[in-house]
C-alpha positions as a printed NumPy array, in Angstrom:
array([[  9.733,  18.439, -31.087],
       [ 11.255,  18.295, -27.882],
       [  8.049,  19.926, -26.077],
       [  6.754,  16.888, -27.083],
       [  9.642,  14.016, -26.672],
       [  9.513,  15.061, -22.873],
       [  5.702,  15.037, -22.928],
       [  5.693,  11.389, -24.032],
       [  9.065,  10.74 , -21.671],
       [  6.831,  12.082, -18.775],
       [  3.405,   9.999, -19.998],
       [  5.763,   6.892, -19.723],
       [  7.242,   7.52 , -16.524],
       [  3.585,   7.844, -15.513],
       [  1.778,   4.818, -17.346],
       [  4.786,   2.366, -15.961],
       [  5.905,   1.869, -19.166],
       [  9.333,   3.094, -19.164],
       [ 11.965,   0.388, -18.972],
       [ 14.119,   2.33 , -16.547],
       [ 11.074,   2.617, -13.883],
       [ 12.31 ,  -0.552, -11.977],
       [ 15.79 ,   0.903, -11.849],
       [ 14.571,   4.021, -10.699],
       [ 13.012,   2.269,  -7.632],
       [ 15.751,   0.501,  -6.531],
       [ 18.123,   3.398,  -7.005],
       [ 15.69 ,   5.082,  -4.578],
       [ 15.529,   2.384,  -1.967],
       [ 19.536,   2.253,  -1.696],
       [ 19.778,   5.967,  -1.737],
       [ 16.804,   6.512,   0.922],
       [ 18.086,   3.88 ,   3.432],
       [ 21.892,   5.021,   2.977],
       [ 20.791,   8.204,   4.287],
       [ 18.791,   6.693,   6.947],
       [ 22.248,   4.438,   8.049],
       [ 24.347,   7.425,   7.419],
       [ 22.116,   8.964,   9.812],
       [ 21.939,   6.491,  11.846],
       [ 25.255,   5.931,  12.105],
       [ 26.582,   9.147,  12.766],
       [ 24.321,   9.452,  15.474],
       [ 25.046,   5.895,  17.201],
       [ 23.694,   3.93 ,  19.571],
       [ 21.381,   5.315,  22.344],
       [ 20.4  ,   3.177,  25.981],
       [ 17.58 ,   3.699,  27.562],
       [ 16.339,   2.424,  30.657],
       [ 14.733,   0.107,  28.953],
       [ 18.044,  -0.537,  27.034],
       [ 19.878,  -1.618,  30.392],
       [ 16.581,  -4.078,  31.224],
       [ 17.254,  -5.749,  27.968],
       [ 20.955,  -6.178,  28.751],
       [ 20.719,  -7.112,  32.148],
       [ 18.08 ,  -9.686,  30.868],
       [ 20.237, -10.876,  28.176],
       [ 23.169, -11.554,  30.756],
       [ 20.533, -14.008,  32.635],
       [ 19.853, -15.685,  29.282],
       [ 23.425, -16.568,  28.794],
       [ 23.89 , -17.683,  32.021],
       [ 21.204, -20.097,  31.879],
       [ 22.675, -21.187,  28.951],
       [ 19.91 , -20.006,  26.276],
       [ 17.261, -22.216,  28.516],
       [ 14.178, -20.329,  27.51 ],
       [ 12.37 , -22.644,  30.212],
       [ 14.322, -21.216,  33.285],
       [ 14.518, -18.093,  31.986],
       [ 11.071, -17.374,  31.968],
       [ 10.295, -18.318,  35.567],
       [ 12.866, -15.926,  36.987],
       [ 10.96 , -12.872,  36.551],
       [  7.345, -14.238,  37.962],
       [  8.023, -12.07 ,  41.273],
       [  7.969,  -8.547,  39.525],
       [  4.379,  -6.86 ,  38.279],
       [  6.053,  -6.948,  34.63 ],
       [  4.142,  -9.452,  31.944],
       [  6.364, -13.01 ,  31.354],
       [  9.732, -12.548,  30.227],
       [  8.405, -14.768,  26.747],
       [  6.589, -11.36 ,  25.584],
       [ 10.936,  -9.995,  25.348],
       [ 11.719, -13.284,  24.019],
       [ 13.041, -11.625,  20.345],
       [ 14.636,  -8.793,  21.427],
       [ 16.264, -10.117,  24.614],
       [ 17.669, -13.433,  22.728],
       [ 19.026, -11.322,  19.539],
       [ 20.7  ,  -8.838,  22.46 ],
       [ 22.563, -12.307,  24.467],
       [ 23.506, -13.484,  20.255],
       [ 25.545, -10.031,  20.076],
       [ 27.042, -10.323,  23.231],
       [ 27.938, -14.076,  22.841],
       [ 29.22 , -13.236,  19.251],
       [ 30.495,  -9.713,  19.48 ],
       [ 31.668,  -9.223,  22.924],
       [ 32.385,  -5.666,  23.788],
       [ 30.795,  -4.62 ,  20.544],
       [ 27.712,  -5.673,  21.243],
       [ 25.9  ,  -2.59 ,  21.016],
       [ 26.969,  -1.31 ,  17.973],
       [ 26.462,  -4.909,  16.286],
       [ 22.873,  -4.509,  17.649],
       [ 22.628,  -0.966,  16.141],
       [ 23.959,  -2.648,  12.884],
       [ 20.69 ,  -5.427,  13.456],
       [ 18.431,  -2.456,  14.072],
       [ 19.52 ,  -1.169,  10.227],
       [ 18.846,  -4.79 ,   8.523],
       [ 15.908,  -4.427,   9.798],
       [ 14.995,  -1.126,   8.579],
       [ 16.27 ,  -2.232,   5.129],
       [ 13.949,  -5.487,   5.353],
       [ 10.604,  -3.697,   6.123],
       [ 11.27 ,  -1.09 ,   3.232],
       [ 11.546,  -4.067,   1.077],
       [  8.519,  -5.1  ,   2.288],
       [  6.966,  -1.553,   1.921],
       [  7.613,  -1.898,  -1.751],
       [  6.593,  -5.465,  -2.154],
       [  3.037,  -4.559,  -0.772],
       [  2.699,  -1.851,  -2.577],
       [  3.921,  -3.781,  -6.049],
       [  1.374,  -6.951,  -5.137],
       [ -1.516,  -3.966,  -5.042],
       [ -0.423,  -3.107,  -8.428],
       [  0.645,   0.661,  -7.663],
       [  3.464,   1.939, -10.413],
       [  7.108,   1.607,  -9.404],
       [  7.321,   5.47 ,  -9.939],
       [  4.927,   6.403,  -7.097],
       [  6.728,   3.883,  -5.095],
       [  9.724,   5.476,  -5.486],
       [  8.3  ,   9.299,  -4.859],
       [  7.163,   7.724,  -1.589],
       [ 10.364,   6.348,  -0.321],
       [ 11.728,  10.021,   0.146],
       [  8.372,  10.955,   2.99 ],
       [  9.61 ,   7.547,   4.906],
       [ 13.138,   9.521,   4.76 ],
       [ 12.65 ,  12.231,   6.251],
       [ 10.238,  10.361,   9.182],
       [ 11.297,  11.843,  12.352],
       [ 10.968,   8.481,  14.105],
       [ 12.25 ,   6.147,  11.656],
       [ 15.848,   8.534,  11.809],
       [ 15.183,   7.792,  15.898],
       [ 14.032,   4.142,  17.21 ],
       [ 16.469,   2.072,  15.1  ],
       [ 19.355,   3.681,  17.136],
       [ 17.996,   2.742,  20.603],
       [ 18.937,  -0.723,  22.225],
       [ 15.409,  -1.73 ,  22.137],
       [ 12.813,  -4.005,  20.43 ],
       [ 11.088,  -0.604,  18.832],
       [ 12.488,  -2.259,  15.159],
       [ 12.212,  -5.521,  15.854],
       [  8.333,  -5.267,  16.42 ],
       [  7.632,  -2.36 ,  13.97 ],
       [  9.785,  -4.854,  11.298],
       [  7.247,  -7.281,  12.301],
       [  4.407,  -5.284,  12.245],
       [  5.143,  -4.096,   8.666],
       [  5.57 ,  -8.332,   7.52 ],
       [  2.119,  -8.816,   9.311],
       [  0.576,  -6.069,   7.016],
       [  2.367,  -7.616,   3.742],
       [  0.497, -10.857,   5.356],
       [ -2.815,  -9.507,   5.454],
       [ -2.2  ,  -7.661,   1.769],
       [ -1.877, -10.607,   0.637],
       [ -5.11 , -12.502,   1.702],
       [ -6.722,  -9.729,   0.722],
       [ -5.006, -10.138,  -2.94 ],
       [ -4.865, -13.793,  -3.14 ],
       [ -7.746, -14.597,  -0.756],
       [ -5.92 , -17.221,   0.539],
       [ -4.62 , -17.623,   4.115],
       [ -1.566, -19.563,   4.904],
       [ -2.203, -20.655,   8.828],
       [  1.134, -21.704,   8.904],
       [  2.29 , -18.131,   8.428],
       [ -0.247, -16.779,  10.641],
       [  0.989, -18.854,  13.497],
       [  4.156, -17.969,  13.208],
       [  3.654, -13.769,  13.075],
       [  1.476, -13.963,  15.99 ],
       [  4.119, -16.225,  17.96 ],
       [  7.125, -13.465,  17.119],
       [  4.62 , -10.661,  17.647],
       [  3.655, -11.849,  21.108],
       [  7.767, -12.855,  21.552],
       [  8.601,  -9.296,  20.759],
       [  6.703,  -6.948,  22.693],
       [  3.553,  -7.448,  25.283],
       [  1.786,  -4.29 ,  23.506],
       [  1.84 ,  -6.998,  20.458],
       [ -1.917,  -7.486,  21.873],
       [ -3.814,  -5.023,  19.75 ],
       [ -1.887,  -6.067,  16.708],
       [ -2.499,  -9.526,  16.894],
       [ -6.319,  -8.868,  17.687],
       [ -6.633,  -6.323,  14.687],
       [ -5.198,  -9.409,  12.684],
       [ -7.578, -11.689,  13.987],
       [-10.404,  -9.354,  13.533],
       [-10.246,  -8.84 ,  10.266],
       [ -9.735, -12.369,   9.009],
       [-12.306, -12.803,  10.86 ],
       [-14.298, -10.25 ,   9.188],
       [-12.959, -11.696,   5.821],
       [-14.252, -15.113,   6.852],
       [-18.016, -14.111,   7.525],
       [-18.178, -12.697,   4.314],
       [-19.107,  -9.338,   5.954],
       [-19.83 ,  -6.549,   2.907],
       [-16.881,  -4.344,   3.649],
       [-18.262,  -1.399,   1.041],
       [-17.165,   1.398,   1.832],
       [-19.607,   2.971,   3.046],
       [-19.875,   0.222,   5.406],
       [-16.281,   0.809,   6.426],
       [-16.188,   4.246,   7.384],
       [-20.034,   3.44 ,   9.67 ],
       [-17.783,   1.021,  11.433],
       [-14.398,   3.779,  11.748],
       [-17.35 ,   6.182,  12.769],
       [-18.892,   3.551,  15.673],
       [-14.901,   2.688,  17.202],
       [-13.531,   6.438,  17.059],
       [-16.723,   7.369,  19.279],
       [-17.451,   4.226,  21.197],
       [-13.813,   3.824,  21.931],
       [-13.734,   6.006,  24.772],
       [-17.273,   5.2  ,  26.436],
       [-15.807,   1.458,  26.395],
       [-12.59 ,   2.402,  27.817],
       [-14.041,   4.816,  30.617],
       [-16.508,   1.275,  31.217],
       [-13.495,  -1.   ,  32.012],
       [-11.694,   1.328,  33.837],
       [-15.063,   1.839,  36.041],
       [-15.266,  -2.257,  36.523],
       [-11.665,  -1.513,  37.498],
       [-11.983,   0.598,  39.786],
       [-14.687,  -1.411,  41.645],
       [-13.48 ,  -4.663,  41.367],
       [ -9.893,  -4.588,  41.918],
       [ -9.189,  -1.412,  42.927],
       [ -6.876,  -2.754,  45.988],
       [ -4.597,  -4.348,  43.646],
       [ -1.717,  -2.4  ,  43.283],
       [ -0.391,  -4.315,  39.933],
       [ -3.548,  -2.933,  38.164],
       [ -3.47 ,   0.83 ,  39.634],
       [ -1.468,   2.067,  37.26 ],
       [ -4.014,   1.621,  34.529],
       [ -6.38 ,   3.905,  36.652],
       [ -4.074,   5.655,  38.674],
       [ -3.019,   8.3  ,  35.702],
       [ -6.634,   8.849,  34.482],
       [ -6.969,   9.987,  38.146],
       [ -4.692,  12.659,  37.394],
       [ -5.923,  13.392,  34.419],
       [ -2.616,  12.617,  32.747],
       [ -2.646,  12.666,  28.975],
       [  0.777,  12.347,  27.192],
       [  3.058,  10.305,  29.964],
       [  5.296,  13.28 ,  31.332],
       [  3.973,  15.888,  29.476],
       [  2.135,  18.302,  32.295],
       [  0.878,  20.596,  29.754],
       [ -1.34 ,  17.755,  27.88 ],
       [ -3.208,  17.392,  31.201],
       [ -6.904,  17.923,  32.004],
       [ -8.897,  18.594,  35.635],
       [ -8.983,  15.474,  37.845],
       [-11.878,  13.707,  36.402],
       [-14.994,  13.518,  38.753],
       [-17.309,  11.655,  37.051],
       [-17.762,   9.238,  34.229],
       [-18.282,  11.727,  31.348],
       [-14.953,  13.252,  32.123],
       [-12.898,  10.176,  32.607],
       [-14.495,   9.631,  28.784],
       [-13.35 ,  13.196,  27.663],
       [ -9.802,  11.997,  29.031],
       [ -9.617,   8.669,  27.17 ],
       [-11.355,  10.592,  24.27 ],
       [ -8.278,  13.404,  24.595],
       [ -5.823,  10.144,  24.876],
       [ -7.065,   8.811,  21.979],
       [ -6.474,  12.389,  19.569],
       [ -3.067,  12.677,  21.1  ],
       [ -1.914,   9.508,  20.289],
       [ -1.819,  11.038,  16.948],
       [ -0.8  ,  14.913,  17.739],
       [  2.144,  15.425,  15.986],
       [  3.328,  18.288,  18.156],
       [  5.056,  19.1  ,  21.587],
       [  6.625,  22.078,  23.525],
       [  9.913,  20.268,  23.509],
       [  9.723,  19.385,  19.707],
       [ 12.617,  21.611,  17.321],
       [ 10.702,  23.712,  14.779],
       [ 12.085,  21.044,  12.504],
       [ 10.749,  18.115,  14.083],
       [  7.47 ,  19.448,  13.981],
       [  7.032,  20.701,  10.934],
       [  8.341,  17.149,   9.552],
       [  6.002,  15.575,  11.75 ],
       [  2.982,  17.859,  10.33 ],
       [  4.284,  16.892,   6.891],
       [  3.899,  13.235,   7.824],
       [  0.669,  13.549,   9.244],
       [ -0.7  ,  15.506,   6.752],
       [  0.164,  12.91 ,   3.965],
       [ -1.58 ,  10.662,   5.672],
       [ -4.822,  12.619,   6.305],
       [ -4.773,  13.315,   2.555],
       [ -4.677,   9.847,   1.732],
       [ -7.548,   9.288,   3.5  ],
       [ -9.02 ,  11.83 ,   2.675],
       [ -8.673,  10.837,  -1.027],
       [-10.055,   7.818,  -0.115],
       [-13.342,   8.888,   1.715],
       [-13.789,  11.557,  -1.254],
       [-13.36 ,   9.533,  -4.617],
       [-15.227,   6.662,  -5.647],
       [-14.275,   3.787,  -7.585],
       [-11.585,   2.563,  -5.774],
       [-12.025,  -1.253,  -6.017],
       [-12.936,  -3.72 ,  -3.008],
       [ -9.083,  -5.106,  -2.059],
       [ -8.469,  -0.932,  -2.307],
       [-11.31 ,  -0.526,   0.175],
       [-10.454,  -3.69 ,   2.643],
       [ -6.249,  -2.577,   2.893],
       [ -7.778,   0.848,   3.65 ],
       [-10.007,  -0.972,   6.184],
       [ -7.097,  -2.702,   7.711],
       [ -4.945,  -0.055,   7.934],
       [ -7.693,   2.12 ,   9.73 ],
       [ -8.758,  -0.274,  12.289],
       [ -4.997,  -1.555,  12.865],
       [ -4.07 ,   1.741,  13.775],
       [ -6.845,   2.719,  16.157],
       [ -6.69 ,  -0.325,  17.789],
       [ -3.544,  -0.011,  18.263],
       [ -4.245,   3.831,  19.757],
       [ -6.977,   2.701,  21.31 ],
       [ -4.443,   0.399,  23.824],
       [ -2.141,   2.686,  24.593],
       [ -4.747,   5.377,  25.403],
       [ -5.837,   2.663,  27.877],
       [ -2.088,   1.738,  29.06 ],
       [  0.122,   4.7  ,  28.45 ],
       [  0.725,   7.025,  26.132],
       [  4.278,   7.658,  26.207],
       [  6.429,  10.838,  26.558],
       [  7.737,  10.848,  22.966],
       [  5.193,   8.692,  20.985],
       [  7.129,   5.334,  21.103],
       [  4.576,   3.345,  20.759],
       [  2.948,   5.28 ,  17.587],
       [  6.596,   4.615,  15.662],
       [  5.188,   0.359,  14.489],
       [  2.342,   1.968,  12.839],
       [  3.412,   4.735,  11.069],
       [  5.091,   2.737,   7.614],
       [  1.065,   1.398,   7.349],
       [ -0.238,   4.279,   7.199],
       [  2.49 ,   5.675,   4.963],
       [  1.464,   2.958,   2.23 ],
       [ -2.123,   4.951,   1.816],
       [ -0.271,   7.693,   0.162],
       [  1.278,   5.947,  -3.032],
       [ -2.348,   3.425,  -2.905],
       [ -4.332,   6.857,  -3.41 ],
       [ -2.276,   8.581,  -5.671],
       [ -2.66 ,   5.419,  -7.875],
       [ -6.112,   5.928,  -7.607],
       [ -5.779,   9.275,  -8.865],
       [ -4.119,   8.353, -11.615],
       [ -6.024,   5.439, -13.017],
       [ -9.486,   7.696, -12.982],
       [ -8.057,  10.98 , -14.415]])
């Protein structure tokens, strides 16, 4: 009798029928980003070079008295992009100051966690529009926990949150076209404007965005089969393409020191930024400045380092291997149904676009620029093991 009591307990837990599944997830969303705030927390605040640019920045803002307009013309001299692409992070920075005074750090760090609360809730809301079960939602929530980078970047005085917040709101956009198929342009404007406001490596995001409603709009047959011939074509092409602008580069503005540092570290052969032990042979010809984008490309993705804890990797293996198995899962089973198929798409191109940039600009010393991406691809897992569920 009570073999089979827990048998049915555990077939409703499973089938979403049990009334106390909804509790269950939120109980797991408080108790997975208390730990991540406890963490946090204890930890406190970190400033980074990049930290003190911000600040310093911030200080002109307030100065000017919030005058966006001046602002943005007092940086024109340096080879950094317009001061509008730190827009977000350097006006929420000069609010803490105005408002907090001495504390401003710590009421940023505090900013940082809303944040982090925020794009969990919109983890779960895309993954609740798809129609995956609250309990698989909630067995997820624990992998995002124990994320090596999301216990890191919300701590640093940086835009890291800000923009992977956004990021995560511009994939809940694009769910739900994909859902609804319906696009609110009004919307759309308005994520590309903060994207661009937040960070200038918002580029590949916005143009992943674009793409695919793009893609969407011409009615393109996105099968899957289709799909993965088009992953297939940018993995390989990438590299040939990048190795082709860096060649017009080089021969076309090759005296301009502003642009040097996009071919001055393939020169090198420099892989990971900093990391000497990622690093190939000088390249001498074409085919092996293409085997050095091709290596920047993997490695924008290697979980692993020399200076990594034991701990850190093997968390970092954990997280990568999650996501390999979703896809996996995906390229291996059939039947999963054309919104499952485009979100996969999405998610895919999103992220090696997005790898595909940096490999061109910079990969840097400990993955920064990896950390926007990484709750996307996390939302494969609970999508596949839906999939698993509904067919056996």
């Amino acid at each position: 009798m009570y073999y089979l009591n827990f048998k049915l307990l555990i077939k409703n837990i499973v089938s979403n029928k049990w009334k106390k599944n909804d509790k269950i997830l939120y109980l797991s969303l408080i108790l997975c980003y208390s730990l991540i705030s406890y963490y946090i927390l204890k930890s406190g605040y970190s400033m980074s070079s990049d930290s003190e640019r911000y600040s310093r920045w911030a200080d002109n803002l307030i100065n000017l008295n919030f005058n966006f307009f001046e602002f943005f013309s007092i940086d024109k001299a340096s080879h950094r992009p317009s001061l509008f692409f730190f827009s977000v992070p350097v006006l929420l920075i000069a609010l803490c100051k105005v408002i907090f005074l001495s504390e401003w750090q710590f009421s940023f760090l505090i900013l940082n966690l809303i944040f982090v609360f925020f794009s969990l809730k919109i983890f779960i809301k895309c993954l609740l529009l798809i129609g995956v079960r609250s309990i698989l939602i909630s067995i997820t929530l624990p992998i995002i926990l124990i994320s090596v980078d999301i216990l890191t970047w919300p701590k640093f005085i940086l835009s890291d949150m800000i923009y992977a917040f956004l990021v995560m709101y511009a994939v809940y956009f694009v769910i739900k076209i994909i859902v609804n198929n319906k696009i609110n342009y009004l919307e759309l404007f308005i994520i590309i404007f903060l994207l661009f406001a937040s960070r200038p490596s918002s580029i590949p995001v916005v143009l992943a965005i674009l793409s695919f409603i793009i893609i969407l709009k011409l009615k393109i047959i996105l099968s899957k089969k289709n799909i993965l011939l088009i992953i297939l074509f940018i993995i390989f092409s990438t590299p040939l393409i990048l190795a082709m602008v860096y060649s017009f580069i080089e021969l076309k503005f090759n005296y301009i020191a502003k642009v040097d540092f996009l071919t001055g570290m393939v020169k090198k052969g420099m892989i990971i930024h900093d990391r000497p032990e990622t690093w190939v042979v000088r390249p001498n010809n074409i085919i092996d400045v293409v085997y050095v984008y091709f290596l920047r490309l993997l490695n924008f993705f290697n979980p692993y380092a020399n200076t990594f804890s034991i701990l850190h990797i093997v968390l970092n293996m954990f997280q990568a291997f999650i996501i390999l198995l979703s896809i996996s899962t995906w390229v291996l089973l059939k039947d999963y149904t054309k919104s499952q198929n485009k979100i996969y798409f999405f998610i895919i191109i999103l992220s090696l676009i997005v790898a595909a940039f940096h490999s061109f600009i910079l990969i840097d010393y400990d993955w920064r620029y990896r950390f926007p991406i990484l709750l996307p691809l996390i939302i494969l897992f609970p999508i596949s093991m839906e999939h698993i569920l509904r067919k056996y």
